[in-house]
N, CA and C atoms of all chains as a GROMACS GRO file, in nm:
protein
  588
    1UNK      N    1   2.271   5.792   5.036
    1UNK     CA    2   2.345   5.675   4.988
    1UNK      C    3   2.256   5.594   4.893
    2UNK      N    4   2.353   5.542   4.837
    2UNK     CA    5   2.226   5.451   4.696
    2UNK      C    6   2.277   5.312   4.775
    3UNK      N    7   2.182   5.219   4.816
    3UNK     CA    8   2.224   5.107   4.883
    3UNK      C    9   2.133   4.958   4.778
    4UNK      N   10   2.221   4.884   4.758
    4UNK     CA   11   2.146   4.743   4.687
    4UNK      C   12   2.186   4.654   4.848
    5UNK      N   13   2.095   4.568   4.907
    5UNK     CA   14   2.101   4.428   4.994
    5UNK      C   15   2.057   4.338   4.842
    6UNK      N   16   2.182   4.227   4.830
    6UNK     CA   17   2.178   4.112   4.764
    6UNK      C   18   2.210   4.002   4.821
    7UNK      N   19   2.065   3.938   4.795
    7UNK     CA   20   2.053   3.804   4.874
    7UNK      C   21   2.133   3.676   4.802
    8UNK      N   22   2.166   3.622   4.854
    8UNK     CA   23   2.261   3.524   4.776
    8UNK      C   24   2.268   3.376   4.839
    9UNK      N   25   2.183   3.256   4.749
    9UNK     CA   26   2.166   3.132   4.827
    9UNK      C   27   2.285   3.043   4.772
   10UNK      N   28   2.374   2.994   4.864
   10UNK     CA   29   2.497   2.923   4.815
   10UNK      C   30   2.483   2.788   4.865
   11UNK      N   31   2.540   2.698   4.796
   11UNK     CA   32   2.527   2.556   4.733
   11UNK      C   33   2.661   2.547   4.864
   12UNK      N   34   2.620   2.387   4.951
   12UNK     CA   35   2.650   2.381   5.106
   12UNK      C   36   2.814   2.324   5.051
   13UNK      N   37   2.842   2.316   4.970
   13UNK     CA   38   2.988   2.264   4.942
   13UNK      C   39   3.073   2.345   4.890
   14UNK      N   40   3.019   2.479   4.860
   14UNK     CA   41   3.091   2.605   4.817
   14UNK      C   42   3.087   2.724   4.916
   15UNK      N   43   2.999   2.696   5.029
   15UNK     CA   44   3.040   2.794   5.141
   15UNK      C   45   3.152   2.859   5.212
   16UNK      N   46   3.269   2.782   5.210
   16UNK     CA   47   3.386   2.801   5.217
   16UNK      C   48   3.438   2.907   5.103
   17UNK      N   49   3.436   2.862   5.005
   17UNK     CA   50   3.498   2.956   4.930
   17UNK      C   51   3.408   3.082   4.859
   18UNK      N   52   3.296   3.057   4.911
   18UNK     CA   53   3.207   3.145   4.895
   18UNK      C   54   3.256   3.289   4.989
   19UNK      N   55   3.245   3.248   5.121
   19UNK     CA   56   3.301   3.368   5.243
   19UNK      C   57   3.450   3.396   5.132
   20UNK      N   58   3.561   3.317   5.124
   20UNK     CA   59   3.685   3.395   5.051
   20UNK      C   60   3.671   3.468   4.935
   21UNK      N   61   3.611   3.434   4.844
   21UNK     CA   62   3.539   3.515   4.728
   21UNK      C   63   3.481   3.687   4.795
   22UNK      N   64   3.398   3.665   4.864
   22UNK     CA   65   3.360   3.797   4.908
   22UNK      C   66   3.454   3.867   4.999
   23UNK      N   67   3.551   3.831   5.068
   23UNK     CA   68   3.642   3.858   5.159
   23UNK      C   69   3.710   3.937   5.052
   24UNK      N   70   3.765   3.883   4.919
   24UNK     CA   71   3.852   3.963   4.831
   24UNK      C   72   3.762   4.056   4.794
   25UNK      N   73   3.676   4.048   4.732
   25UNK     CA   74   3.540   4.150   4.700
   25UNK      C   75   3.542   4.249   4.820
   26UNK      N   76   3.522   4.251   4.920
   26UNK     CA   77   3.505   4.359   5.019
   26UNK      C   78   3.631   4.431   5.026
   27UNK      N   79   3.810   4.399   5.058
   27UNK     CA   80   3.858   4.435   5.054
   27UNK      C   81   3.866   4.531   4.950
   28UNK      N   82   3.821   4.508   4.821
   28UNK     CA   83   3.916   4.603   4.709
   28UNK      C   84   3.783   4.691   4.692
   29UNK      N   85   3.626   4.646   4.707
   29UNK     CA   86   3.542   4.767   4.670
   29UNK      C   87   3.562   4.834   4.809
   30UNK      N   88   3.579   4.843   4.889
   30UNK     CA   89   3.569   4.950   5.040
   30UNK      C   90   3.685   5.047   4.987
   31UNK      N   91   3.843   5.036   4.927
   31UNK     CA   92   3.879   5.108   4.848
   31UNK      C   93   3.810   5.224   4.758
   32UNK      N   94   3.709   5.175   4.696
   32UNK     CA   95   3.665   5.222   4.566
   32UNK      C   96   3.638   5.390   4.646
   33UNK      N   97   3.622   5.492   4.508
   33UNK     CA   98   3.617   5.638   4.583
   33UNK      C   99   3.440   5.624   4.572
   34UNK      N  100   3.354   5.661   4.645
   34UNK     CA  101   3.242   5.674   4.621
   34UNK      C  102   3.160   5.547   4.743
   35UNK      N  103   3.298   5.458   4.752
   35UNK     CA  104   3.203   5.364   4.866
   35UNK      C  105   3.183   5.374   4.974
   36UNK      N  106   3.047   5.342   5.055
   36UNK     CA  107   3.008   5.348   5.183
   36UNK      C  108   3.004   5.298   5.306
   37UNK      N  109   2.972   5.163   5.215
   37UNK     CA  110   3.012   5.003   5.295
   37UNK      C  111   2.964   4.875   5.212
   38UNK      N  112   3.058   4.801   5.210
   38UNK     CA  113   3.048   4.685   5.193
   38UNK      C  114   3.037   4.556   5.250
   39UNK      N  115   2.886   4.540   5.316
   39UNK     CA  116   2.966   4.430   5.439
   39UNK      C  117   2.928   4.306   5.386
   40UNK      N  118   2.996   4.188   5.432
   40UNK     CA  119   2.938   4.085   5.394
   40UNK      C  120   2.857   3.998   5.514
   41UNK      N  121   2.753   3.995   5.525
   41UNK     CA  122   2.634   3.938   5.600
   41UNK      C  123   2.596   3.778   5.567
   42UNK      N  124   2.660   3.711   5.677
   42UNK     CA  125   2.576   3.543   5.710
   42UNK      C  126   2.512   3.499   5.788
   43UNK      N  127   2.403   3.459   5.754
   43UNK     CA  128   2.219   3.420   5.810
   43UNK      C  129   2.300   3.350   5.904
   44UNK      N  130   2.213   3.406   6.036
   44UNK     CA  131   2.205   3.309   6.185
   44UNK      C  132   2.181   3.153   6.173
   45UNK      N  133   2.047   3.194   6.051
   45UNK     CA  134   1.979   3.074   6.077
   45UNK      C  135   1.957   2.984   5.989
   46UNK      N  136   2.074   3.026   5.887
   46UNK     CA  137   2.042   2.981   5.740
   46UNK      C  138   2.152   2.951   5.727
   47UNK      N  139   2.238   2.825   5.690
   47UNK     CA  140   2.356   2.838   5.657
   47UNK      C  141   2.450   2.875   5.550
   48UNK      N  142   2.295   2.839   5.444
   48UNK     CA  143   2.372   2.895   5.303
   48UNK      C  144   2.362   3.059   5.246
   49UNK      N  145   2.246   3.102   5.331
   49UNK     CA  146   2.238   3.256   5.304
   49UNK      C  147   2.336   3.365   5.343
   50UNK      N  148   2.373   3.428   5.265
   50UNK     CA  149   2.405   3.530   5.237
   50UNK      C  150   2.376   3.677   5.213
   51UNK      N  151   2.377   3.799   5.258
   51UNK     CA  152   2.321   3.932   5.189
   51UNK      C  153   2.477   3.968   5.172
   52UNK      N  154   2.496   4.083   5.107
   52UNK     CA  155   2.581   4.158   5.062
   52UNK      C  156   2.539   4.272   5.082
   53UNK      N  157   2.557   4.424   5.196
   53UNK     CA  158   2.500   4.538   5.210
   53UNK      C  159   2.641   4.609   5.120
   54UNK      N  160   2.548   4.658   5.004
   54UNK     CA  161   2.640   4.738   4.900
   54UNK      C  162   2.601   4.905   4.907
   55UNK      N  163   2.674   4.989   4.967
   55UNK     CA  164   2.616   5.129   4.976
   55UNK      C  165   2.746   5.235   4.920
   56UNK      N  166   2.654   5.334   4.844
   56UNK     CA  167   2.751   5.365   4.756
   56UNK      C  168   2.738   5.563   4.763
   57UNK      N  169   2.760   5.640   4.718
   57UNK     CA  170   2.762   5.788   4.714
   57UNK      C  171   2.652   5.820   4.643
   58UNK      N  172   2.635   5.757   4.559
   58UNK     CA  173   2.550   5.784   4.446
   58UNK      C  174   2.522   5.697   4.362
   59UNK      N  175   2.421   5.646   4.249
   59UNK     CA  176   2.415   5.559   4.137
   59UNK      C  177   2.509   5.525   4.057
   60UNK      N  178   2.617   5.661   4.047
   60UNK     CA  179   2.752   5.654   3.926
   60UNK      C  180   2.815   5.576   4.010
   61UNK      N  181   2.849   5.598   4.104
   61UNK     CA  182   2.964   5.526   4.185
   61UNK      C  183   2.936   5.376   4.214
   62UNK      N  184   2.800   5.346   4.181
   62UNK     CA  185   2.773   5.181   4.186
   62UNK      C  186   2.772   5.124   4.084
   63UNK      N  187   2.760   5.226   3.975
   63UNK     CA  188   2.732   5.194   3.806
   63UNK      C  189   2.926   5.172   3.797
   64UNK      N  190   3.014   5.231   3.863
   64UNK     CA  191   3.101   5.210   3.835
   64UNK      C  192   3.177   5.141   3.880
   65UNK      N  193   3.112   5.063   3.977
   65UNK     CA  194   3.171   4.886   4.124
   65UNK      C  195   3.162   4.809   3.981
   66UNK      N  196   3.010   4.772   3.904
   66UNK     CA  197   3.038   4.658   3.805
   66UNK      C  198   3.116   4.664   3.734
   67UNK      N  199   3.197   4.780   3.678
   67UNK     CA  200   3.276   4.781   3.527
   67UNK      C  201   3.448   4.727   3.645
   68UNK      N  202   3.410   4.700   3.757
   68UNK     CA  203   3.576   4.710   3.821
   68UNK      C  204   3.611   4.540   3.811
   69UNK      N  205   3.721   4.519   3.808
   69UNK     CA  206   3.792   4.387   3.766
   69UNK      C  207   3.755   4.313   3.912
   70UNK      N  208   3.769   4.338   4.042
   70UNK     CA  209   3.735   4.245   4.146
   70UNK      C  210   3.560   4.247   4.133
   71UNK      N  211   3.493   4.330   4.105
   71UNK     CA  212   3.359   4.332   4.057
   71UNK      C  213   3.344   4.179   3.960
   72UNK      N  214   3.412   4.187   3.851
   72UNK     CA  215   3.391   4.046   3.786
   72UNK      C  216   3.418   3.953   3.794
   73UNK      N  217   3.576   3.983   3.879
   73UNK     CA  218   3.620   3.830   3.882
   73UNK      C  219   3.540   3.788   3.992
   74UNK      N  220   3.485   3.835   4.093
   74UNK     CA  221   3.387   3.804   4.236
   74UNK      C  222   3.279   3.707   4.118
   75UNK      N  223   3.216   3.869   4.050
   75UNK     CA  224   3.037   3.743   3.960
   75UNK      C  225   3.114   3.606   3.908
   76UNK      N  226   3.198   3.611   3.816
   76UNK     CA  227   3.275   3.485   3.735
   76UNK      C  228   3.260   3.392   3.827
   77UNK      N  229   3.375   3.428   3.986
   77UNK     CA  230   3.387   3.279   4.044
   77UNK      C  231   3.273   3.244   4.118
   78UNK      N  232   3.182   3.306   4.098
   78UNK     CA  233   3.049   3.222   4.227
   78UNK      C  234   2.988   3.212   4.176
   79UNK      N  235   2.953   3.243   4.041
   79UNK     CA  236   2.824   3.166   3.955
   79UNK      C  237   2.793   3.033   3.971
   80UNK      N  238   2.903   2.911   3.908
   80UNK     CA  239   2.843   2.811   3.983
   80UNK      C  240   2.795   2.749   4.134
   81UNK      N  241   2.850   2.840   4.238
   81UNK     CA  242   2.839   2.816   4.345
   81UNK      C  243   2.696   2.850   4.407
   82UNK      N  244   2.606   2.953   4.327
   82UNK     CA  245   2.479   2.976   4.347
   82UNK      C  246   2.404   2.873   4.328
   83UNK      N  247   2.276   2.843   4.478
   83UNK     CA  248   2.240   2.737   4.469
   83UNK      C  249   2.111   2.795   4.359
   84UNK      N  250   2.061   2.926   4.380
   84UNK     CA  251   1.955   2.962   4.265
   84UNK      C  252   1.997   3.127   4.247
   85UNK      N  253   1.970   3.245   4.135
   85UNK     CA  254   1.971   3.322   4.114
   85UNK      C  255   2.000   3.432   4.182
   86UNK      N  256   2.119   3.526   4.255
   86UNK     CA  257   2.079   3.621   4.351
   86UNK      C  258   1.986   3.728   4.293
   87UNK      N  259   1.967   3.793   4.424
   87UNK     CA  260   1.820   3.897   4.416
   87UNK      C  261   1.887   4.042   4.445
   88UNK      N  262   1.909   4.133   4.429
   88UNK     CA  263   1.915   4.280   4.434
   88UNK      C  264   1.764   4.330   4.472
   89UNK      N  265   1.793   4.431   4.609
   89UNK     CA  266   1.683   4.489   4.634
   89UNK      C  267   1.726   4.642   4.637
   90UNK      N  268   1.672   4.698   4.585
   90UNK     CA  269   1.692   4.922   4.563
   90UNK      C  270   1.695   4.933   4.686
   91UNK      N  271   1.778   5.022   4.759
   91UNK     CA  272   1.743   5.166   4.872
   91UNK      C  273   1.789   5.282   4.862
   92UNK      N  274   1.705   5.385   4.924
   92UNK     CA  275   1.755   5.498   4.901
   92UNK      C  276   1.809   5.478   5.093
   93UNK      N  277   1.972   5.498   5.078
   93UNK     CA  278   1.980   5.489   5.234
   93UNK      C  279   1.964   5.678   5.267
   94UNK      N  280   1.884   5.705   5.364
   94UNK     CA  281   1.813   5.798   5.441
   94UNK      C  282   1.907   5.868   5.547
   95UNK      N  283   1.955   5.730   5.600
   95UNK     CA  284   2.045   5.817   5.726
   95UNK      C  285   2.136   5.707   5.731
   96UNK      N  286   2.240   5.733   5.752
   96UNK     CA  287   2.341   5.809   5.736
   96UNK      C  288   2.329   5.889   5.532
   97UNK      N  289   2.343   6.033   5.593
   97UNK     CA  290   2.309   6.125   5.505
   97UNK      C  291   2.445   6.123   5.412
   98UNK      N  292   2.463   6.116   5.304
   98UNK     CA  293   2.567   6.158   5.183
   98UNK      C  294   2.682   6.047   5.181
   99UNK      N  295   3.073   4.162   6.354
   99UNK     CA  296   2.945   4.222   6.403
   99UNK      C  297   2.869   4.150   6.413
  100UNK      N  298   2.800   4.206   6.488
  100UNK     CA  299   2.609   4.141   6.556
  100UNK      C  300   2.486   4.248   6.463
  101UNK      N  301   2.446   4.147   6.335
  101UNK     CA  302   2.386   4.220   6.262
  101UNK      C  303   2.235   4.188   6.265
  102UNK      N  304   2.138   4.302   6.243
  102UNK     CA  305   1.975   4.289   6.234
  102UNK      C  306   1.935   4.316   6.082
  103UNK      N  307   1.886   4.285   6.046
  103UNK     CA  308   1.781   4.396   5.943
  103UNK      C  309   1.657   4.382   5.980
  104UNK      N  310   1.603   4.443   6.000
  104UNK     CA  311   1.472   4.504   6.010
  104UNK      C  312   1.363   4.532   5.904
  105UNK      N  313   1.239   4.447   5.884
  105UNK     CA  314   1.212   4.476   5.738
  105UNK      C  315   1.076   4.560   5.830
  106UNK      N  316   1.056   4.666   5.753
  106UNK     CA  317   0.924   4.733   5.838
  106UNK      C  318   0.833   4.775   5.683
  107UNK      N  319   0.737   4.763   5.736
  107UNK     CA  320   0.645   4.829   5.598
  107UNK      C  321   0.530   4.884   5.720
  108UNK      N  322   0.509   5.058   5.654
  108UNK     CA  323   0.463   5.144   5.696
  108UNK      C  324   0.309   5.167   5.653
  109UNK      N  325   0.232   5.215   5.687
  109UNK     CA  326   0.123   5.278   5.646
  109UNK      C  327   0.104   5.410   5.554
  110UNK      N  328   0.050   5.395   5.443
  110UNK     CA  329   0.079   5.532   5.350
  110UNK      C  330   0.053   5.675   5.411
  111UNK      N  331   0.008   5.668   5.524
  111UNK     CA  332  -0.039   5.814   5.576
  111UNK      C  333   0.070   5.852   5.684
  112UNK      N  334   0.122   5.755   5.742
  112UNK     CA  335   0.258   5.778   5.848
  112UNK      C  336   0.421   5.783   5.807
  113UNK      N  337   0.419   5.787   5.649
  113UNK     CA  338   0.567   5.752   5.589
  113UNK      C  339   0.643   5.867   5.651
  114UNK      N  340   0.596   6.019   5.655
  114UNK     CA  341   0.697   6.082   5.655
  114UNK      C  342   0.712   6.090   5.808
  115UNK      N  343   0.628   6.077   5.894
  115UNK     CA  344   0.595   6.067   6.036
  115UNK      C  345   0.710   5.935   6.082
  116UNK      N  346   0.761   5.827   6.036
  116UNK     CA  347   0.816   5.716   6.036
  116UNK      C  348   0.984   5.773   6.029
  117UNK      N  349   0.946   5.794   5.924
  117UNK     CA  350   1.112   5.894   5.879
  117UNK      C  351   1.174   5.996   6.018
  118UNK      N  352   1.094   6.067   6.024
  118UNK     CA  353   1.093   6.126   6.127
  118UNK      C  354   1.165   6.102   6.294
  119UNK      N  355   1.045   5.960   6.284
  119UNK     CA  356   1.121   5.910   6.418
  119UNK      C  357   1.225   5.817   6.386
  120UNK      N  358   1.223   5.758   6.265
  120UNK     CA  359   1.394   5.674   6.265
  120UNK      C  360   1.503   5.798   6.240
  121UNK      N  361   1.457   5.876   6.209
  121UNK     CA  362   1.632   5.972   6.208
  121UNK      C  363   1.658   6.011   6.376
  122UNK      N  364   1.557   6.002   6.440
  122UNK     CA  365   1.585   6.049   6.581
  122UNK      C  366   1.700   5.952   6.644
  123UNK      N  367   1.598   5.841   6.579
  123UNK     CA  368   1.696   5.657   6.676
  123UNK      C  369   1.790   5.658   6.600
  124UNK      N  370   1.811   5.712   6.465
  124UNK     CA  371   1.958   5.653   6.415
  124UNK      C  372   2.071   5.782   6.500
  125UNK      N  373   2.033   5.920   6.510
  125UNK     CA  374   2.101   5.946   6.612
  125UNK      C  375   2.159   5.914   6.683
  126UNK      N  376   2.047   5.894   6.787
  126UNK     CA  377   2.102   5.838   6.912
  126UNK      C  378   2.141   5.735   6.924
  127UNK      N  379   2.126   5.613   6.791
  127UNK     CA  380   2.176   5.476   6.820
  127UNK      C  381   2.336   5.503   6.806
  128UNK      N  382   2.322   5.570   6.673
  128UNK     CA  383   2.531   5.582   6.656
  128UNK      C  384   2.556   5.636   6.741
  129UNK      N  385   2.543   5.691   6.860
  129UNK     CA  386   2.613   5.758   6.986
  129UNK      C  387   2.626   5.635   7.084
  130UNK      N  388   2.567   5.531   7.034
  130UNK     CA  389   2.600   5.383   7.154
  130UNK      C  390   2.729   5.361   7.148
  131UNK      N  391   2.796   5.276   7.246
  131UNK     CA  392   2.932   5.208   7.260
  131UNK      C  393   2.913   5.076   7.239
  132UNK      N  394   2.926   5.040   7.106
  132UNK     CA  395   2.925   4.932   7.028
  132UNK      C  396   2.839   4.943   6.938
  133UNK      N  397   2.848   5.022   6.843
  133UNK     CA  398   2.744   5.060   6.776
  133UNK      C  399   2.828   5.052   6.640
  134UNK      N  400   2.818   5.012   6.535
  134UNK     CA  401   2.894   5.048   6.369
  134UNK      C  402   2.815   5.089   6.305
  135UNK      N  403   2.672   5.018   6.261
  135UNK     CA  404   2.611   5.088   6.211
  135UNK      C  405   2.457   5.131   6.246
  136UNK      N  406   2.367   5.217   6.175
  136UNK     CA  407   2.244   5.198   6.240
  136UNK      C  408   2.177   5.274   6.131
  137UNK      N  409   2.167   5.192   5.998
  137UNK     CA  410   2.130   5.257   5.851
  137UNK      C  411   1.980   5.303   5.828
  138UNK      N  412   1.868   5.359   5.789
  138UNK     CA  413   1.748   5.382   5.786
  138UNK      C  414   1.752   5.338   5.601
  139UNK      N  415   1.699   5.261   5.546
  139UNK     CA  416   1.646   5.239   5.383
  139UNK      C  417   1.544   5.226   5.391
  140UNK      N  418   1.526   5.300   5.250
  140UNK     CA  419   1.395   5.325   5.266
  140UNK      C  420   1.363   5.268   5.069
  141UNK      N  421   1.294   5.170   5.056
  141UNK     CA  422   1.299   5.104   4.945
  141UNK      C  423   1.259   5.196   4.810
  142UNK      N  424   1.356   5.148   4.686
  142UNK     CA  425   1.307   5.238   4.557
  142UNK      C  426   1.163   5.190   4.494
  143UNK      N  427   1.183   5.045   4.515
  143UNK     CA  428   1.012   5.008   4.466
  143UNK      C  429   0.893   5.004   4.551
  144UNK      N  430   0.915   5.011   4.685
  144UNK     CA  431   0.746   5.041   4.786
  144UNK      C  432   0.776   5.102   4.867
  145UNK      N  433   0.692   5.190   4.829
  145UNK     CA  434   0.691   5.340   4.889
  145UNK      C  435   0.720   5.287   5.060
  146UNK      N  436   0.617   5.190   5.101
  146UNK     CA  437   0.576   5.196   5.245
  146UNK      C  438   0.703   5.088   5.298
  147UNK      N  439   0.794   5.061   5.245
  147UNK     CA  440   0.914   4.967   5.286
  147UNK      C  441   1.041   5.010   5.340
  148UNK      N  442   1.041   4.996   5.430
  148UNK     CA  443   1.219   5.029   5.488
  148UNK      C  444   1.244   4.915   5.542
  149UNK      N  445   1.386   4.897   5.571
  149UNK     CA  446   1.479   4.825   5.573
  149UNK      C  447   1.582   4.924   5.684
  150UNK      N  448   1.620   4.855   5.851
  150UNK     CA  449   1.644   4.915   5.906
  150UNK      C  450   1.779   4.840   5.920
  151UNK      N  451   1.953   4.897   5.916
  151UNK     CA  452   2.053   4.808   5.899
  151UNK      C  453   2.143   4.868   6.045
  152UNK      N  454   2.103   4.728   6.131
  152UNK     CA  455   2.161   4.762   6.278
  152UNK      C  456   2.257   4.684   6.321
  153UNK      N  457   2.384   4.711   6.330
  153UNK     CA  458   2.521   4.664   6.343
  153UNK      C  459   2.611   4.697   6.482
  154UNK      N  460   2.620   4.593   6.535
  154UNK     CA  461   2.681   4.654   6.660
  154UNK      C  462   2.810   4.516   6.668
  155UNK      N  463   2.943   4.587   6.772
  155UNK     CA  464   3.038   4.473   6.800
  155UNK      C  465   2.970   4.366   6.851
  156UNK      N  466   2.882   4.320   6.902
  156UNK     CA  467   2.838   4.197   6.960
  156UNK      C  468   2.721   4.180   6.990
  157UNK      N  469   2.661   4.050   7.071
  157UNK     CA  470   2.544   4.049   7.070
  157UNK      C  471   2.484   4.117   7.200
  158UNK      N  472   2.591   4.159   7.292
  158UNK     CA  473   2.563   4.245   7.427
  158UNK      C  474   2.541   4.368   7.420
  159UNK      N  475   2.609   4.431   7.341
  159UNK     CA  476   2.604   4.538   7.255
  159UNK      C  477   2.460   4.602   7.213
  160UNK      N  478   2.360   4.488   7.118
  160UNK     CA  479   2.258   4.479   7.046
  160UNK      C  480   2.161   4.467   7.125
  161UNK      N  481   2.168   4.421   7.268
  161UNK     CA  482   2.035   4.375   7.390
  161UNK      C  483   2.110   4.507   7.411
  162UNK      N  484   2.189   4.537   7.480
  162UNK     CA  485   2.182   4.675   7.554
  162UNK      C  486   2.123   4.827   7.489
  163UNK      N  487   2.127   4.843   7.379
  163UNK     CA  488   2.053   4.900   7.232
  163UNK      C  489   1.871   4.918   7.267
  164UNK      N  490   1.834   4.777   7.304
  164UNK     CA  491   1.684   4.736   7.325
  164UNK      C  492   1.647   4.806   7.478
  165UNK      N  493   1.724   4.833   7.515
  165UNK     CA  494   1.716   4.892   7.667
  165UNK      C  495   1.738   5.031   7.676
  166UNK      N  496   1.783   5.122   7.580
  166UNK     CA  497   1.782   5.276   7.592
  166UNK      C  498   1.634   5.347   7.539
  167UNK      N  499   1.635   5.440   7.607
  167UNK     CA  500   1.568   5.502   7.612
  167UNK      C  501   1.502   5.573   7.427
  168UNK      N  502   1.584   5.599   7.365
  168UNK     CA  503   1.534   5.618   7.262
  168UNK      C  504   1.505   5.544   7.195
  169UNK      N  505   1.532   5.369   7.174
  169UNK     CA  506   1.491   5.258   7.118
  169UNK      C  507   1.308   5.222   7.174
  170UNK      N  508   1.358   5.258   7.311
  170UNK     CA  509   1.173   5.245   7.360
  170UNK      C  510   1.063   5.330   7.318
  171UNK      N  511   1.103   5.499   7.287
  171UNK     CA  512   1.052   5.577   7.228
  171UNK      C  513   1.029   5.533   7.073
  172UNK      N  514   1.131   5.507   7.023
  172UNK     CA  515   1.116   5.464   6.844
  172UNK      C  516   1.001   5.364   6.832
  173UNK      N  517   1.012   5.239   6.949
  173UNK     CA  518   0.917   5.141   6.900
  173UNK      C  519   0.780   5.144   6.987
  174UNK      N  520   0.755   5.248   7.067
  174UNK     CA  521   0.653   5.300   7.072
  174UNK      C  522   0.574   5.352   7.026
  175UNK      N  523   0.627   5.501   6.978
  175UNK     CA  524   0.600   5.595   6.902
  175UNK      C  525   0.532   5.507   6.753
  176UNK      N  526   0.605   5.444   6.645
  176UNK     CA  527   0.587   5.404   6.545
  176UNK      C  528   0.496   5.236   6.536
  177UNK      N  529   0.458   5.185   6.650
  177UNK     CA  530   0.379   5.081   6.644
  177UNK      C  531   0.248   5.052   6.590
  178UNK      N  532   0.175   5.175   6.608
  178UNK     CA  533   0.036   5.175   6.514
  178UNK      C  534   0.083   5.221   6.378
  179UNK      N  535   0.199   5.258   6.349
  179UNK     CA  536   0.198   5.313   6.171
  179UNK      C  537   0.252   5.204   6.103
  180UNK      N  538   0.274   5.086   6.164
  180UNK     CA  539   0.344   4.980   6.108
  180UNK      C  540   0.189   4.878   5.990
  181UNK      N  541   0.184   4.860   5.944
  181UNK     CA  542   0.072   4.791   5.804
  181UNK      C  543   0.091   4.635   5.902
  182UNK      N  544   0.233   4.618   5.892
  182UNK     CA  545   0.210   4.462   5.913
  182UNK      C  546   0.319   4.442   6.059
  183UNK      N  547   0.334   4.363   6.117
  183UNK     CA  548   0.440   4.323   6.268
  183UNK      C  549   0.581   4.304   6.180
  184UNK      N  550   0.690   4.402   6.226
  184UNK     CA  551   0.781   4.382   6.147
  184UNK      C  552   0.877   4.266   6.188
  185UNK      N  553   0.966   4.248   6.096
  185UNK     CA  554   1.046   4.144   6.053
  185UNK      C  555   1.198   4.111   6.094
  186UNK      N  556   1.278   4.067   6.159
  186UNK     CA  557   1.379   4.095   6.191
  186UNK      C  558   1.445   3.932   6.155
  187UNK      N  559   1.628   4.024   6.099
  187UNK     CA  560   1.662   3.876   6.006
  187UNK      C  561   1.848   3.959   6.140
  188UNK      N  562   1.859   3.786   6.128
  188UNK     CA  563   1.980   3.798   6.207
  188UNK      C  564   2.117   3.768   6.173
  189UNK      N  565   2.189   3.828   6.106
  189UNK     CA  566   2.292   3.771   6.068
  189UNK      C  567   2.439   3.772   6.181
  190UNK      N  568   2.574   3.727   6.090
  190UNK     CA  569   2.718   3.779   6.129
  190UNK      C  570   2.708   3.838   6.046
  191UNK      N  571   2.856   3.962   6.071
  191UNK     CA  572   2.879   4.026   5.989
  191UNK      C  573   3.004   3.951   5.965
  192UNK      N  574   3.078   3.926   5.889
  192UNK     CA  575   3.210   3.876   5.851
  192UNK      C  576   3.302   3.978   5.812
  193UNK      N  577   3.245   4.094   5.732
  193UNK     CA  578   3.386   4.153   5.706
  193UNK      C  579   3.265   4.334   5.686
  194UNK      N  580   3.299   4.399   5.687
  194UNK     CA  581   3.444   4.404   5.804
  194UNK      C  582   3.469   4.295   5.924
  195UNK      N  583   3.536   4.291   5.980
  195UNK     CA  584   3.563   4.192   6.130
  195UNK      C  585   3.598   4.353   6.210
  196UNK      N  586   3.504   4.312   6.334
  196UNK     CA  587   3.520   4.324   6.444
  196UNK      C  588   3.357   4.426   6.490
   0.00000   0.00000   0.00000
C-alpha cells in the first residue's frame, strides 16, 4: 500500500465543520477504485489535531485522489480553517500486503 | 474506533529482523475480536522509521490486544532493536464509525 498520515492543526472555531468536511471526503474517496482506507483520526489529547490515514494500491491511485472533485472541494473548504500548514508523511504500508 | 499510532524508530542493523516480527503481530493481531486494523509503515524518508496503525472497536478491545500472547512476544522480542523508547499517539477514529 502507498500510505500518506497528514497531520492537520485546525483553528478551535472551525472544528465542527472541519470533522463534516472530512466526513464528505471519506465517504466519496473510500469509493475511489484503488483505495485502502481513509480514516479520519482525532487527537485524544489535542483538540485541534487531526491525522488523515490515506492508503492507497499504489502511487497512481493516490496521484489520482488529487485530480478528484471531492479531493478539491475538501483542500478549497479548509484552507482557511488551518490553524498552520498540514504535513504529509510517505509510507510504504508493509502489511496489510497489496 | 480506538486508535494508536505507534511511532518506532529502529536500529540500522535490526530493520529487517523488526519487519519480521511485526508481520508476525500484524497476523495475529487481525485475528483479534475487535480488531479493524493493525497496519505495519514503514517510512519513505528514514530508513529506521515505522509507524505502527492499530485500530480496534474500543478501548477494551485495545487493553485486551496488550494481554495476548503475541503482543508480549512482539514487544519483547524487538525492545533492544528499538534506537529510541517508542512513541504512542492516541486518537478517535471518526469515520469510518464503529
Amino acid at each position: 500500500m502507498h500510505v500518506t498520515l497528514v497531520h492537520v492543526r485546525v483553528k478551535a472555531e472551525h472544528i465542527e465543520d472541519f470533522i463534516a468536511a472530512c466526513k464528505l471526503n471519506h465517504e466519496a474517496s473510500t469509493r475511489e477504485d484503488g483505495n485502502r482506507r481513509f480514516d479520519i483520526l482525532h487527537s485524544k489529547d489535542e483538540r485541534g489535531y487531526f491525522v488523515l490515514y490515506e492508503a492507497y494500491r499504489d502511487a497512481a491511485a493516490a496521484a489520482t485522489h488529487k485530480q478528484t472533485a471531492h479531493y478539491l472541494a475538501w483542500r478549497d473548504t479548509v484552507a482557511d480553517w488551518m490553524a498552520e500548514p498540514r504535513q504529509g508523511q510517505g509510507f510504504d504500508g508493509l502489511f496489510p500486503q497489496g
